[in-house]
C-alpha positions in Angstrom: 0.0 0.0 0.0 1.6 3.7 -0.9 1.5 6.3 0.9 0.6 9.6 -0.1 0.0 13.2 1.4 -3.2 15.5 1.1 -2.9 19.2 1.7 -6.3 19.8 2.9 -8.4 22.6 2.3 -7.0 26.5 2.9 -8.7 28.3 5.7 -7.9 31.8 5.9 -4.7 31.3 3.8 -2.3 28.3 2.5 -2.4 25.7 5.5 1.2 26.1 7.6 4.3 23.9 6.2 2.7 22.9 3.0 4.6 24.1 0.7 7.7 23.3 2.5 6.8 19.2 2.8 5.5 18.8 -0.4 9.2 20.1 -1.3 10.2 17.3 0.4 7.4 14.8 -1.1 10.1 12.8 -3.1 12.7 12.4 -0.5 9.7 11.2 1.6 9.3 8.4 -0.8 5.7 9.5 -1.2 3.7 8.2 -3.9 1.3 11.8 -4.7 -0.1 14.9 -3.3 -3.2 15.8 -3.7 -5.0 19.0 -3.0 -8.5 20.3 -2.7 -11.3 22.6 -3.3 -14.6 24.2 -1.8 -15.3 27.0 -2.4 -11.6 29.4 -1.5 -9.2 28.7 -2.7 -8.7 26.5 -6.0 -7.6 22.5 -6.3 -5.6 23.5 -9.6 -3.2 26.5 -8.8 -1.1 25.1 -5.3 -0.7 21.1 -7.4 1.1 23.4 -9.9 3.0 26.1 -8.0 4.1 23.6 -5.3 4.3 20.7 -7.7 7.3 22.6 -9.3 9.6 21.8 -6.2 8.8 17.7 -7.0 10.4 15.8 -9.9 8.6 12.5 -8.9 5.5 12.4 -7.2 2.4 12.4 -8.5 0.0 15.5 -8.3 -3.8 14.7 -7.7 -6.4 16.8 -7.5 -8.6 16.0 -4.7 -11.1 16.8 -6.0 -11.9 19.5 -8.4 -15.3 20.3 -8.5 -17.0 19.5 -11.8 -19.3 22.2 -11.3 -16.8 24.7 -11.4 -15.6 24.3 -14.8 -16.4 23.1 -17.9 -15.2 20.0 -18.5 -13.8 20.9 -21.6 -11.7 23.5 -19.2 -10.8 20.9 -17.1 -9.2 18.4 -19.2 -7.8 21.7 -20.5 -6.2 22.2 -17.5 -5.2 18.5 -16.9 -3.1 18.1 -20.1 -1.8 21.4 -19.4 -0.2 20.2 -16.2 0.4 16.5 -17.2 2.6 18.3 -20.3 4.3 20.9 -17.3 5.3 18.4 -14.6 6.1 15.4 -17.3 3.0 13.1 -17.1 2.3 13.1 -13.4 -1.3 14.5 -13.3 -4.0 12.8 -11.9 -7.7 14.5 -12.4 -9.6 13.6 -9.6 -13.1 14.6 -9.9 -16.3 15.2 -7.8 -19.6 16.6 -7.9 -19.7 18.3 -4.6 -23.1 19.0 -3.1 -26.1 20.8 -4.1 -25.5 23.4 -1.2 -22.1 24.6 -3.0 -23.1 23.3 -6.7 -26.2 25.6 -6.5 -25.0 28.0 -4.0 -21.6 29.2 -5.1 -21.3 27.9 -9.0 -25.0 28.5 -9.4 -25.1 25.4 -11.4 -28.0 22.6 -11.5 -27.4 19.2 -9.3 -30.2 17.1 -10.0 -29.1 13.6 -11.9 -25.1 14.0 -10.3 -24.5 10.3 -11.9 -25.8 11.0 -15.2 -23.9 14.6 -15.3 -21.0 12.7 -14.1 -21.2 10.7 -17.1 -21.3 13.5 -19.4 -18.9 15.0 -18.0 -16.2 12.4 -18.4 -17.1 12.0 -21.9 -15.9 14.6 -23.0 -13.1 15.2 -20.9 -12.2 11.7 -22.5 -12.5 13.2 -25.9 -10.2 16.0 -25.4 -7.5 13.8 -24.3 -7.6 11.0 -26.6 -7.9 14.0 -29.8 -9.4 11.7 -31.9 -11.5 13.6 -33.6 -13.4 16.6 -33.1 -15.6 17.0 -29.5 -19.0 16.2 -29.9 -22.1 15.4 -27.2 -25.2 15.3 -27.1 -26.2 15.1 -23.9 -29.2 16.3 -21.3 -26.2 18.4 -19.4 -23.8 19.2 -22.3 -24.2 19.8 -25.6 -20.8 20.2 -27.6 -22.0 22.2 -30.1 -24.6 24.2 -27.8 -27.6 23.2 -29.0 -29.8 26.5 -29.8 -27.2 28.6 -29.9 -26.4 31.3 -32.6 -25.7 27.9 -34.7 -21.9 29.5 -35.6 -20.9 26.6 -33.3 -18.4 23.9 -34.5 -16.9 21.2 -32.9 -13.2 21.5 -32.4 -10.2 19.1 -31.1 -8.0 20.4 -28.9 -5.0 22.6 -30.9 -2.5 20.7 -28.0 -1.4 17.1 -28.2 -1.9 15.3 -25.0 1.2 14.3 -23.4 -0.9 11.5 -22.7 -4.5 10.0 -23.9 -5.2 8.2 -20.7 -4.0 10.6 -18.3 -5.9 9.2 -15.2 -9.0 10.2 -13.8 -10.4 9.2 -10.4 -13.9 9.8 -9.4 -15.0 10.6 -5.9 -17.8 8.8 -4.6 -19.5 7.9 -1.0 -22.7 5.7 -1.8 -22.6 2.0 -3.4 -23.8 3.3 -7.1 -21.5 6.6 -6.8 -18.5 4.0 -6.5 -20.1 1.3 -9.0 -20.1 4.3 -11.6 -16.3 5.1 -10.8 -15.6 1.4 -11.4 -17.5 1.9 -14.5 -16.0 4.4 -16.1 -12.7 6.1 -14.5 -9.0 5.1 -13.6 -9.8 5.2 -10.0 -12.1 5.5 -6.7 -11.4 8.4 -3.8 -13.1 7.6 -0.8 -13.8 9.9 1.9 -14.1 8.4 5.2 -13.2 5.3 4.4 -13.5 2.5 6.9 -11.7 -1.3 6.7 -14.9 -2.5 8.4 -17.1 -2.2 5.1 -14.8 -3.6 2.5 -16.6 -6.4 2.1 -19.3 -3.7 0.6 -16.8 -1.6 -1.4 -15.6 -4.8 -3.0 -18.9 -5.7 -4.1 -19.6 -2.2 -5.7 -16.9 -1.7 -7.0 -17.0 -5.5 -8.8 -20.5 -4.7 -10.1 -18.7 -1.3 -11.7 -16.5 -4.0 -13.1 -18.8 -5.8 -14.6 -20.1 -3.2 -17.2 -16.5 -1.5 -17.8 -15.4 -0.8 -21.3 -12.7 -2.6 -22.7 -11.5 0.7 -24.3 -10.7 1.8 -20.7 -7.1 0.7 -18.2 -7.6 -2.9 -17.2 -8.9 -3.4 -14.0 -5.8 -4.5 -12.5 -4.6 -1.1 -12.4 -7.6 0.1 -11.2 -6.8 2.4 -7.8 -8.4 3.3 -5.0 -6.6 6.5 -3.2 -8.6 7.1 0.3 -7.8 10.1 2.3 -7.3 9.0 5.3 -6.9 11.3 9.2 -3.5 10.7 10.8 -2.7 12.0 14.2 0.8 11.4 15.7 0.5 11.5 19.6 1.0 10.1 23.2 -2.3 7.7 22.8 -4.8 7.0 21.1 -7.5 9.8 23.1 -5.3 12.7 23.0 -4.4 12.2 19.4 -8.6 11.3 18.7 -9.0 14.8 20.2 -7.6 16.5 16.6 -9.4 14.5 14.3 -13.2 15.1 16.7 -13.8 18.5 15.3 -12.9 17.1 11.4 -15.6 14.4 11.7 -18.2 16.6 13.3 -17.3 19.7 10.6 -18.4 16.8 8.3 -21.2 15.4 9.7 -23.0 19.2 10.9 -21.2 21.6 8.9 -21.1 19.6 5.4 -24.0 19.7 2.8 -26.9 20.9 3.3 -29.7 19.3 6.4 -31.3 17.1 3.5 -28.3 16.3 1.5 -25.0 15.6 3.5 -22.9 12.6 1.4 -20.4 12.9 4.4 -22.8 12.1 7.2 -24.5 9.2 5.0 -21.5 7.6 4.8 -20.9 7.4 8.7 -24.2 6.7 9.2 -23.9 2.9 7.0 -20.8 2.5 9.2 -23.5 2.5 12.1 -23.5 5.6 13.7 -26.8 7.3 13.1 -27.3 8.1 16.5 -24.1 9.7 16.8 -24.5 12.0 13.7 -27.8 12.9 14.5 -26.4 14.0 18.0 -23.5 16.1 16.3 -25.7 17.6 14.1 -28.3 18.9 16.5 -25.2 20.3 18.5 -23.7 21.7 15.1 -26.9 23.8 14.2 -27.4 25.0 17.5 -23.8 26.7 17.4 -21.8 24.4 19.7 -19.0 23.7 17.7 -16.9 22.0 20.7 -20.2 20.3 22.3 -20.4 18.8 18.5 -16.7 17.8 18.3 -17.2 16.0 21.8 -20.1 13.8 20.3 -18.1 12.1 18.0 -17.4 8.7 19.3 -13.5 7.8 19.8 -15.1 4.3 18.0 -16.1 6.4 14.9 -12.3 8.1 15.3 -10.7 4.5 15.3 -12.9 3.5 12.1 -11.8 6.2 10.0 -8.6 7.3 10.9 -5.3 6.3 12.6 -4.6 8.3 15.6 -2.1 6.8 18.5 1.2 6.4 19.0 3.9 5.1 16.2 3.5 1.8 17.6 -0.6 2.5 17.7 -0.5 4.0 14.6 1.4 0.9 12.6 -1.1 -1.6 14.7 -4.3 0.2 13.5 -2.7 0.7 9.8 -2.1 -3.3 9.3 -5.9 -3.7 9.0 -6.2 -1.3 6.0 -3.4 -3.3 4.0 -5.7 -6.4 3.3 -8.1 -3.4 2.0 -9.0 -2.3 -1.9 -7.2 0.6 -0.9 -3.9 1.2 -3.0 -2.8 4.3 -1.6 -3.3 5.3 1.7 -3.3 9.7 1.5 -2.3 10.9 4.6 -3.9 13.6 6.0 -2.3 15.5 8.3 -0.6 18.6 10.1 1.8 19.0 7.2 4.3 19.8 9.5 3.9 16.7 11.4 4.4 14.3 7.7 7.7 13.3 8.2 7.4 11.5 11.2 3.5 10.1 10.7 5.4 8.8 7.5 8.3 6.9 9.6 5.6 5.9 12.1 3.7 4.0 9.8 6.7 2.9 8.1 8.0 1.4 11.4 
């Protein structure tokens, strides 16, 4: 299983020691970094400032919003980078949730598996430049249907460094992660836990089942799952940092109907629990809402301890469809979560 480093999302500005450790991603024998976006600062801009300091490791994006760009722009912007850092991109890809889709790109969410579809068609197109892009679709139309009708379809004037550049889909629910099994290089899980593999397997073998042979075998399919890691004296103090992350999740995520976070806690068995951090979330206890996450719910989703804790609680995710465990993390605490897992 590799190991990899996400650099979480900015708060009021880039989050402290980023830059400085994913300098130091290659000498840390990491295999990517992957950054993020909400609705601040961007996914695209830090993989390729910072990813000019790396020479090896790969640069994710976890995820860029599809809402936020066209996905002709996107895969724009992914050959772009793949061509700048020598074929390391990966295009990670998510549909976010109707509270920011609507709220901040002012973009429609109904039918998010369908659009996702769409949507990968055609970034598909531009990168394999086989012929001009062309869809006719309920969410895209390349030309625009009833437009001026000066429209044509075009190829991209770049050559793609590479036609199957990779593209990983997020996805929480059983047909979210089907669909990435479907149709893309590779699954990113948020909260992840070893206790429902048995369930991911099944989904993502029925995604299997329909792939296209045109696509990378499924041998080589990947599964990168960003995963809390907290370096410190025990397990309860280091549970302590990760309380308010689960709870900003599970309260502060998605809207009260539509929360793809807090569903996926829930099917691990804690319903009770989210309902309890939730009610303490709207209320405006942020620390009485961090408190009602269970250190059980910590243990299933993260790795928090000790280095000897931390390499006990890591052994049960290696028998896991995960391929890459993404650490995330103070950044500067990396280096030694990294030798603490490595033993």
């Amino acid at each position: 299983m590799r190991l990899g480093f996400h650099t979480g999302y900015w708060s009021d500005g880039p989050p402290p020691g980023a830059a400085e450790v994913v300098e130091r991603a290659d000498s840390l024998g990491l295999d990517s970094v992957w950054t993020a976006e909400a609705y601040g600062s961007d996914a695209l801009t830090p993989l390729a400032w910072w990813g000019l300091r790396t020479e090896r490791v790969r640069l994710g994006t976890g995820i860029a919003q599809m809402a936020a760009r066209a996905p002709t722009a996107t895969a724009m912007a992914a050959l772009t980078l793949d061509h700048l850092s020598g074929g390391r991109m990966v295009l990670g890809l998510g549909v976010s949730g109707p509270q920011v889709v609507e709220g901040w790109y002012g973009q429609p969410f109904p039918r998010p598996l369908e659009r996702t579809r769409e949507y990968l068609d055609v970034v598909r197109q531009v990168l394999r430049r086989e012929q001009p892009v062309r869809l006719d679709g309920r969410h895209y139309q390349l030309p625009l249907a009833g437009g001026t009708g000066q429209g044509k379809a075009l190829r991209p004037t770049v050559h793609p460094l590479r036609r199957d550049l990779p593209i990983h889909l997020a996805a929480q629910g059983p047909r979210n992660v089907a669909l990435a099994a479907e149709i893309a290089d590779g699954w990113l899980p948020a909260f992840f836990s070893p206790g429902l593999d048995a369930e991911y397997t099944q989904a993502l073998h029925d995604g299997f089942a329909v792939r296209s042979a045109d696509l990378s075998p499924v041998d080589a399919f990947e599964v990168s799952a960003s995963v809390p890691v907290v370096l410190g004296a025990d397990v309860e103090e280091a549970a302590r940092t990760v309380r308010p992350h689960v709870a900003l999740y599970v309260g502060g995520m998605g809207s009260a109907s539509t929360n793809f976070h807090r569903r996926a806690l829930e099917r691990l068995g804690y319903e009770s629990a989210c309902v309890e951090i939730s009610r303490r979330w709207a209320a405006g206890d942020r620390s009485g809402a961090a408190d009602a996450v269970p250190t059980e719910l910590v243990l299933d989703v993260a790795l928090v301890g000790n280095a000897g804790q931390l390499r006990d609680q890591v052994a049960r995710w290696r028998s896991t469809v995960v391929t890459t465990l993404v650490i995330q993390t103070d950044p500067r605490m990396l280096p030694a979560v990294v030798a603490a897992l490595r033993g």
